[in-house]
C-alpha positions as CSV (number, residue, x, y, z in Angstrom):
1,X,-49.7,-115.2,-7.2
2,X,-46.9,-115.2,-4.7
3,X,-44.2,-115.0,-6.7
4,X,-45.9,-112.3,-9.2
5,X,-46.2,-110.2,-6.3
6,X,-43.1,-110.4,-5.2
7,X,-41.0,-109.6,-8.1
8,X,-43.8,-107.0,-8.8
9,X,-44.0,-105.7,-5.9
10,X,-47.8,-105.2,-5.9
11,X,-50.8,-105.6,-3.1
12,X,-52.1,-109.2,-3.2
13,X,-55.9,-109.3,-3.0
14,X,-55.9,-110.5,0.5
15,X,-53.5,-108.0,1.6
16,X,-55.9,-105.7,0.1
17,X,-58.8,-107.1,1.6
18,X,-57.0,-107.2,5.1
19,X,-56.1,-103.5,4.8
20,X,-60.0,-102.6,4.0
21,X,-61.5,-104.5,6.9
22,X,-58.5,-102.9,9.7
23,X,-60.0,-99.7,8.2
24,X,-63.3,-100.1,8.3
25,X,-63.0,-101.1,12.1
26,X,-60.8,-97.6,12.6
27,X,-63.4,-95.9,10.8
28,X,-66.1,-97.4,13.1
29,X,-64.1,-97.2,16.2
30,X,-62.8,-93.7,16.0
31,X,-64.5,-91.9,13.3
32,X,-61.7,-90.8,11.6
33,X,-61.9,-88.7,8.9
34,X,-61.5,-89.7,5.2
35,X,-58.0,-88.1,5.0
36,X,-57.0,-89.7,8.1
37,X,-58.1,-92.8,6.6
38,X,-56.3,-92.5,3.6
39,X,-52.8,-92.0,4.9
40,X,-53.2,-95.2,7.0
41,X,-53.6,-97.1,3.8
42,X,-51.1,-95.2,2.0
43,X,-48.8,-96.3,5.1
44,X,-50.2,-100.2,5.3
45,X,-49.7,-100.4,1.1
46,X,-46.6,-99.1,1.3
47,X,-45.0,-101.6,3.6
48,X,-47.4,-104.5,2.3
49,X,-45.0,-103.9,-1.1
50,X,-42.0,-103.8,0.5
51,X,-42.6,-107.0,2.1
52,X,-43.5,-108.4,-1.3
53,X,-40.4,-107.6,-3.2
54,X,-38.2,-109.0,-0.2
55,X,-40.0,-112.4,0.1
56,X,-42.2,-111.2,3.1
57,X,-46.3,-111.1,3.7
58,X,-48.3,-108.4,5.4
59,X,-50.0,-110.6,8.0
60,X,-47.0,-113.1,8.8
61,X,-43.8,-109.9,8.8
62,X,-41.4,-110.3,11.3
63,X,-39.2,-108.4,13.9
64,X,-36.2,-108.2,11.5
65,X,-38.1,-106.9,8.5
66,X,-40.1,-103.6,10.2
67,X,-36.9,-102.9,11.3
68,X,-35.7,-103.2,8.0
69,X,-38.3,-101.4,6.1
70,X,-38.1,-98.6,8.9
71,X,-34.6,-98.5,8.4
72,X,-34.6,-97.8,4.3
73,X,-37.0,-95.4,5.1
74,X,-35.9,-91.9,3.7
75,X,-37.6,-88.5,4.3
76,X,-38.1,-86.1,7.5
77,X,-37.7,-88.3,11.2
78,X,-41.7,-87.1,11.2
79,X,-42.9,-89.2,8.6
80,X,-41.2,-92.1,9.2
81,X,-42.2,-92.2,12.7
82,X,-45.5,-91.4,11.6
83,X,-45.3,-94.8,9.2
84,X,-44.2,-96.7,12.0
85,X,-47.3,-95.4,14.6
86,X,-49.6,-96.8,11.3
87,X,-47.7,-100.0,11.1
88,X,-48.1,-100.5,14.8
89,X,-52.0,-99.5,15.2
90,X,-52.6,-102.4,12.6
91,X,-50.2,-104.9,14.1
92,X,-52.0,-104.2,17.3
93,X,-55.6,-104.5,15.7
94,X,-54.7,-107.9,14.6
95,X,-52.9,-109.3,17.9
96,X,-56.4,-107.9,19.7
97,X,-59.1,-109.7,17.0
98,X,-57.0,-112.5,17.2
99,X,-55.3,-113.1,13.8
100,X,-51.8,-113.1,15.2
101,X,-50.1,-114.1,18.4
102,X,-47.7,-111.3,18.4
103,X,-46.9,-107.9,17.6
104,X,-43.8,-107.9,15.6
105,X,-43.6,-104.0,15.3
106,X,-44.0,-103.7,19.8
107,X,-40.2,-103.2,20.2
108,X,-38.8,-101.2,17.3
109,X,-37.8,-97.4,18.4
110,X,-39.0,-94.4,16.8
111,X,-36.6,-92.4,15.4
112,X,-35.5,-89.3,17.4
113,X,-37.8,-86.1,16.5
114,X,-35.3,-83.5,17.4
115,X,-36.2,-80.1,18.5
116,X,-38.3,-78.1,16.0
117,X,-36.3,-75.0,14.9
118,X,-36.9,-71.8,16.4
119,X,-39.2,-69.7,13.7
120,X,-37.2,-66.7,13.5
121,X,-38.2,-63.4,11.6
122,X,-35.9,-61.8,8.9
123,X,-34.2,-58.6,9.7
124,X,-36.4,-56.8,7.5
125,X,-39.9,-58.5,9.3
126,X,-38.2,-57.2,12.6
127,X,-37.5,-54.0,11.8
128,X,-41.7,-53.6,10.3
129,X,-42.4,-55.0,13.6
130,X,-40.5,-52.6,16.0
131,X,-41.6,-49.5,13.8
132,X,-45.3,-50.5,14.0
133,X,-46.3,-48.8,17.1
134,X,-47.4,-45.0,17.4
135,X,-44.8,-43.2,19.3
136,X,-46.7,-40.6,19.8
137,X,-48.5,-41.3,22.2
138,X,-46.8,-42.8,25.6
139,X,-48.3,-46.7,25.2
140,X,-46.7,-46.4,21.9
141,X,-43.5,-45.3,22.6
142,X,-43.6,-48.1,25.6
143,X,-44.3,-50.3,22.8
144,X,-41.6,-49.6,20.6
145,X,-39.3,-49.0,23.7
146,X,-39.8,-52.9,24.6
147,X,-39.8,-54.6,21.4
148,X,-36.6,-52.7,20.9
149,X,-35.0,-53.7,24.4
150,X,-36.4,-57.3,23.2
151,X,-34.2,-57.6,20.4
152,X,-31.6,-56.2,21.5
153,X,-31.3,-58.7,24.5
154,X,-33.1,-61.7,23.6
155,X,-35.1,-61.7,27.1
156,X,-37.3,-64.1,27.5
157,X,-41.4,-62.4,28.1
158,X,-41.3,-63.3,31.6
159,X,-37.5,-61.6,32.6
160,X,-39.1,-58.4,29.9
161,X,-42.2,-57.7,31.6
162,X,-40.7,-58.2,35.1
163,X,-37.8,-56.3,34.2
164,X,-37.3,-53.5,37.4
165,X,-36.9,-49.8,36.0
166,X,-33.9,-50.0,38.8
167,X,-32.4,-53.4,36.7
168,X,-31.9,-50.4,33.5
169,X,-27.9,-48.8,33.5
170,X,-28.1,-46.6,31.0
171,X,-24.6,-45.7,31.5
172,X,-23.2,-49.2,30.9
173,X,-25.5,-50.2,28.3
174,X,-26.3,-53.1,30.6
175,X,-29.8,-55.3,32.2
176,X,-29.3,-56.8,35.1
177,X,-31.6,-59.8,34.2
178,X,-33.3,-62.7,37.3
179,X,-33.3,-65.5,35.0
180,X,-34.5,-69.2,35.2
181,X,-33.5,-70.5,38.9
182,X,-32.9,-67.5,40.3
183,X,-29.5,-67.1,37.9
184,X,-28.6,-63.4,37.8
185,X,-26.8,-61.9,34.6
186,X,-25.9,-59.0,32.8
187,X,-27.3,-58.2,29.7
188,X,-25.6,-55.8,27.2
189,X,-28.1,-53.6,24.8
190,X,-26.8,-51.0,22.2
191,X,-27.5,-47.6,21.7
192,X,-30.7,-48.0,19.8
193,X,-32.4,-49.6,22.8
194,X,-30.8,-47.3,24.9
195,X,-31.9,-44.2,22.8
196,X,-35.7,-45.9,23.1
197,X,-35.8,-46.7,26.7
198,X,-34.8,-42.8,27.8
199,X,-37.1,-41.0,24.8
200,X,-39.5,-43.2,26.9
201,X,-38.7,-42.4,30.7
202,X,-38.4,-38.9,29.8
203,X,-41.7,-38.6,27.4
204,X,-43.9,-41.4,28.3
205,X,-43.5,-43.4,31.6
206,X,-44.5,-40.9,33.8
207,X,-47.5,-40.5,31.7
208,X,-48.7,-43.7,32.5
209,X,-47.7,-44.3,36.0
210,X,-49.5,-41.1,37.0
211,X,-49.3,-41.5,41.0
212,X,-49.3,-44.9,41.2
213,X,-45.9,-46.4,42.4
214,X,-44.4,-49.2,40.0
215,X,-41.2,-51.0,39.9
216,X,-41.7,-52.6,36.6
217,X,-39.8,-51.0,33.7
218,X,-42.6,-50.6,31.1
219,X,-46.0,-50.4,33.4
220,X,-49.2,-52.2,31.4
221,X,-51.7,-48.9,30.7
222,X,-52.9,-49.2,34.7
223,X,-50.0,-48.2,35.9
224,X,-48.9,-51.7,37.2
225,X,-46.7,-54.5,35.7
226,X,-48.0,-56.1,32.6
227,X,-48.4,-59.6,32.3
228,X,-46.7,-61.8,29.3
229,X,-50.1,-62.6,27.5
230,X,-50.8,-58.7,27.4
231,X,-47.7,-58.2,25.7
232,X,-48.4,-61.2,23.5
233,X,-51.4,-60.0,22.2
234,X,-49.5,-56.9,21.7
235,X,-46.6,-58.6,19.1
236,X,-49.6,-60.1,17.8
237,X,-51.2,-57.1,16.8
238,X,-48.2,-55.1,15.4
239,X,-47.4,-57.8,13.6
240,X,-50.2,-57.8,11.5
241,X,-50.0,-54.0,11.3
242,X,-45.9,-54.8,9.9
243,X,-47.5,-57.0,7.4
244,X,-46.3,-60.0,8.7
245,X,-48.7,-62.9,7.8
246,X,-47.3,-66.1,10.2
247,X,-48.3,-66.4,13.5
248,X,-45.4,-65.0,15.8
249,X,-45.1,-64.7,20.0
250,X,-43.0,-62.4,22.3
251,X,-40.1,-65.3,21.8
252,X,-40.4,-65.0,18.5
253,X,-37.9,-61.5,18.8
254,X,-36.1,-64.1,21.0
255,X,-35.3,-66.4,18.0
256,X,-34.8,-63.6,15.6
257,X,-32.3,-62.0,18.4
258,X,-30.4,-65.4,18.5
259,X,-30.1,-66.0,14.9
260,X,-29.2,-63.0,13.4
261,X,-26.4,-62.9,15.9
262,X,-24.8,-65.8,14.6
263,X,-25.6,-65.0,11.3
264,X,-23.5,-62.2,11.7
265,X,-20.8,-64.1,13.7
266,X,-21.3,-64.3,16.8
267,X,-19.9,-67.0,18.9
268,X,-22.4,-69.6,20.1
269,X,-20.6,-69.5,23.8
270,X,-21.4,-65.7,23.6
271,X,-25.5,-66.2,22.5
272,X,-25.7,-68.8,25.3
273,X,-24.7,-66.5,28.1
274,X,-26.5,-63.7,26.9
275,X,-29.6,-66.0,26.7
276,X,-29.0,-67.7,29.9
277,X,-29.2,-71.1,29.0
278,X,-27.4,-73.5,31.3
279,X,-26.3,-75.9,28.6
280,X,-24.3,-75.3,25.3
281,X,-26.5,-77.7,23.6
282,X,-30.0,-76.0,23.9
283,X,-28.4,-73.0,22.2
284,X,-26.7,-74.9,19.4
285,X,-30.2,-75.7,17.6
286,X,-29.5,-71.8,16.6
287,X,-26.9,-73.2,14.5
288,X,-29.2,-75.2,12.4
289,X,-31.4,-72.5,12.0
290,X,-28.3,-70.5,10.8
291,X,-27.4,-73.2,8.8
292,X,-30.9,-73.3,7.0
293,X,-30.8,-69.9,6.4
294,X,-27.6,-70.0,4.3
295,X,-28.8,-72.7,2.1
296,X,-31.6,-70.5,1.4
297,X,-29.6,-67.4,0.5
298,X,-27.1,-70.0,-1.3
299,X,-30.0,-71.5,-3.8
300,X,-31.1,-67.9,-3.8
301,X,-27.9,-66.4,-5.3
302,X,-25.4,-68.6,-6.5
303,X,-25.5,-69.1,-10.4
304,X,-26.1,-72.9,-9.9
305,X,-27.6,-73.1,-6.7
């Protein structure tokens, strides 16, 4: 039966039987669902096979052959660390009932994750976005005034809605911007933002301010400085107005700003001061984001993409 199974590559019944009894105890210990229970034995099967065609057994695996087996594994980093955190509950299970004296799978390394990419919007989604308030009324035109100054800068939510009226140069085209730590930096917008931010100091600030005194550059309807999950909810709710189905956030524009940048050309060194990260290397996920982007547009459009 041995030797069938390993040139076959097949589950032996007792490898079968010793997956159903592990999940039967999950299934009584943590009620987990029936998905749940599923992928565990689609994970346990799948290595119990492996192990067959290279001359190995489920319950007696070594060390050498996880690592192996996690190391022909192909797919996203996700699911192969995912494998490896089934491989392990079931190696633990046994060591704890007593079946075997060691883990094998305790010291093998997950593979590195990575960063999720940014989800940025396409130009198009931004510009439903931006249009989606009513500017003609004062909250509107606030509205559309700071998802434009958004974009143009790539602030984060906390530097926008703290943003001083005084921080504004019209003039210059430039924020002066208190970022993370304290760092102070100047911010270049273009004349679109520019041409939103005065429409709304001249037609709809004072509106909204009344006589209430307030620093903050686009006042929340009381006349004081908004907080970031009021704007949130704000994005949120233009958003669907634009049309735009997925589930997007203030620093959302943020991505979108960074991106189309350097789709466009920009340097990376350039995105990483204007965003005010301290480190090259948090800015350079943009590039893979970029990246993706093209291969899109290249399978899109190219006669044998």
């Amino acid at each position: 039966m041995r030797e069938s199974a390993a040139q076959a590559g097949v589950l032996t019944a007792c490898e079968a039987a010793l997956i159903a009894t592990y999940l039967d105890a999950l299934w009584m210990e943590r009620g987990l669902t029936r998905n749940t229970l599923l992928a565990y034995r689609r994970d346990l099967e799948h290595l119990a096979r492996w192990l067959n065609r290279h001359g190995g057994e489920l319950k007696r695996a070594s060390r050498v052959q996880l690592t192996e087996y996690i190391a022909e594994q192909e797919g996203p980093p996700r699911t192969v660390a995912r494998r490896l955190s089934s491989i392990r509950q079931f190696y633990q299970y046994q060591v704890r009932e007593g079946r075997l004296m060691r883990d094998p799978s305790a010291q093998i390394h997950s593979p590195k994750l990575g960063r999720p990419l940014p989800g940025a919007l396409s130009e198009a989604q931004v510009m439903a976005l931006i249009a989606a308030p009513d500017i003609e009324t004062p909250l509107g035109l606030r509205d559309r005034a700071m998802m434009e100054m958004l974009y143009a800068t790539g602030l984060r939510v906390s530097e926008l809605v703290g943003l001083p009226a005084g921080a504004v140069n019209l003039n210059q085209g430039v924020l002066r911007v208190l970022g993370k730590g304290g760092k102070e930096r100047l911010v270049p917008f273009g004349q679109e933002a520019g041409h939103w931010w005065q429409r709304f100091i001249q037609q709809g600030r004072t509106l909204i301010v009344g006589a209430h005194p307030c620093q903050a550059a686009f006042p929340s309807k009381r006349g004081g400085a908004m907080s970031r999950q009021a704007f949130w909810q704000l994005i949120k709710r233009y958003a669907a107005a634009a049309g735009i189905e997925r589930s997007i956030s203030p620093h959302t524009l943020r991505h979108s700003f960074a991106t189309h940048l350097l789709n466009h050309g920009a340097d990376l060194r350039v995105i990483q001061l204007l965003l005010g990260h301290s480190d090259l290397s948090t800015t350079q996920i943009y590039t893979e984001v970029a990246r993706a982007r093209l291969a899109q547009l290249h399978a899109a459009h190219h006669p044998r993409g």
